[in-house]
C-alpha positions as CSV (number, residue, x, y, z in Angstrom):
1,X,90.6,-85.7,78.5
2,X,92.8,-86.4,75.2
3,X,92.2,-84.9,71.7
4,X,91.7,-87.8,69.5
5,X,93.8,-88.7,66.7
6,X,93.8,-86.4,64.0
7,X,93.2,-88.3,60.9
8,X,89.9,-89.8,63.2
9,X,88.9,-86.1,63.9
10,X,88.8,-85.2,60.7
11,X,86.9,-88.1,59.6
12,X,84.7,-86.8,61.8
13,X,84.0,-83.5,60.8
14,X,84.2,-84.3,57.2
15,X,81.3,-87.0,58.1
16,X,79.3,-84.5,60.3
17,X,79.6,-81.6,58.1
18,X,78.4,-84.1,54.5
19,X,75.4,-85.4,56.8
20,X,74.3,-82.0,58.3
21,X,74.4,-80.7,54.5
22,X,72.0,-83.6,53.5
23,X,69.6,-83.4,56.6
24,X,69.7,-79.3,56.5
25,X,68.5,-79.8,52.7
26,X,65.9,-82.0,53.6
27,X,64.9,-80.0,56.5
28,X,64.5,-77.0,54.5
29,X,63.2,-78.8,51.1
30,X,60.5,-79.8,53.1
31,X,59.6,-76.4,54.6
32,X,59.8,-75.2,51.3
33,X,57.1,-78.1,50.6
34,X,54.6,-76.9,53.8
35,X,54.3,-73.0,52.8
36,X,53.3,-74.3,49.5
37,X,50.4,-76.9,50.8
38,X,49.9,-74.1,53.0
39,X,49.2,-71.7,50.2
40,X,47.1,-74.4,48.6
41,X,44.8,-74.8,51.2
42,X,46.4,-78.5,52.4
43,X,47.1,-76.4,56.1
44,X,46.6,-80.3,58.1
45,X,49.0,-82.4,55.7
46,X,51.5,-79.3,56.1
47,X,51.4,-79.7,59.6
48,X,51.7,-83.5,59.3
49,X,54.9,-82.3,57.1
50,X,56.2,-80.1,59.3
51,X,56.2,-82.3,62.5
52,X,58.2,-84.7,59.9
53,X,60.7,-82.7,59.2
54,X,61.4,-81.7,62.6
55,X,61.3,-85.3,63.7
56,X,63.4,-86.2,60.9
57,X,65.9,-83.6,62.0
58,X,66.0,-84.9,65.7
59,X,66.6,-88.4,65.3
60,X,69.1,-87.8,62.5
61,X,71.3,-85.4,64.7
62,X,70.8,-87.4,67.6
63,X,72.1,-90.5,65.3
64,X,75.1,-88.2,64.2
65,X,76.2,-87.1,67.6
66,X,75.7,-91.3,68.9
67,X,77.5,-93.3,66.2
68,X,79.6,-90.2,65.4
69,X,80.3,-88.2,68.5
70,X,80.2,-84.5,69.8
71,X,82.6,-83.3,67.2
72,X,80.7,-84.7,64.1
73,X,77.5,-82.9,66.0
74,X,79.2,-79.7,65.6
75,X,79.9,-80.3,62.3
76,X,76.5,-81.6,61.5
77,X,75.3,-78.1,62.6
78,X,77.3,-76.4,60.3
79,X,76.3,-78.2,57.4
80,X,73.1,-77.1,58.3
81,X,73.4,-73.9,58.4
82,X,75.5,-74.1,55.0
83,X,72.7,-75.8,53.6
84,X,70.2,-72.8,55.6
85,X,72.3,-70.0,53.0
86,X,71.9,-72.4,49.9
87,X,68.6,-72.7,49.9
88,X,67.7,-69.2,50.8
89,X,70.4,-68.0,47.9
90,X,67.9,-70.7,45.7
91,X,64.7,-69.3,46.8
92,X,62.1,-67.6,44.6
93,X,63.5,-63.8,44.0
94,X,60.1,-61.5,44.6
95,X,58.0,-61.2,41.4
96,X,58.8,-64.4,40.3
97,X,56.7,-67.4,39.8
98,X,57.5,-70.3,42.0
């Protein structure tokens, strides 16, 4: 097995690692979104949400890793865990109102 060219590699990575940002946000924007209609009393449409998101989540990394390949899927997942620390850094600190 041969490394691919470099410049294509980093394409790559750099496209895997701006996509898994953008699905992790929306991953966790949306769970953000369910514990609120959760808290609200709306338990069936955060359900409904939450099976979205993880759907959502699937297809798009499944996407990444077919049109992109196993390298931009590795990428992918760190974006997503990048995005995992930005939105916990941007969560509600305790006393505050959400």
């Amino acid at each position: 097995m041969s490394m691919p060219d470099p410049m294509a590699l980093a394409l790559q990575l750099a496209a895997g690692l701006v996509l898994g940002g953008a699905v992790g946000a929306a991953h966790f924007g949306t769970l953000r979104a369910s514990v609120g209609l959760i808290v609200e009393g709306g338990a069936m449409r955060a359900l409904l949400l939450q099976l979205a998101r993880f759907a959502g989540t699937g297809v798009a990394l499944a996407g990444i890793a077919l049109w992109l390949g196993a390298w931009a899927l590795l990428a992918a997942a760190a974006g997503i865990g990048i995005a995992r620390v930005v939105m916990l850094r941007r969560g509600v600190r305790p006393g505050a109102q959400p």
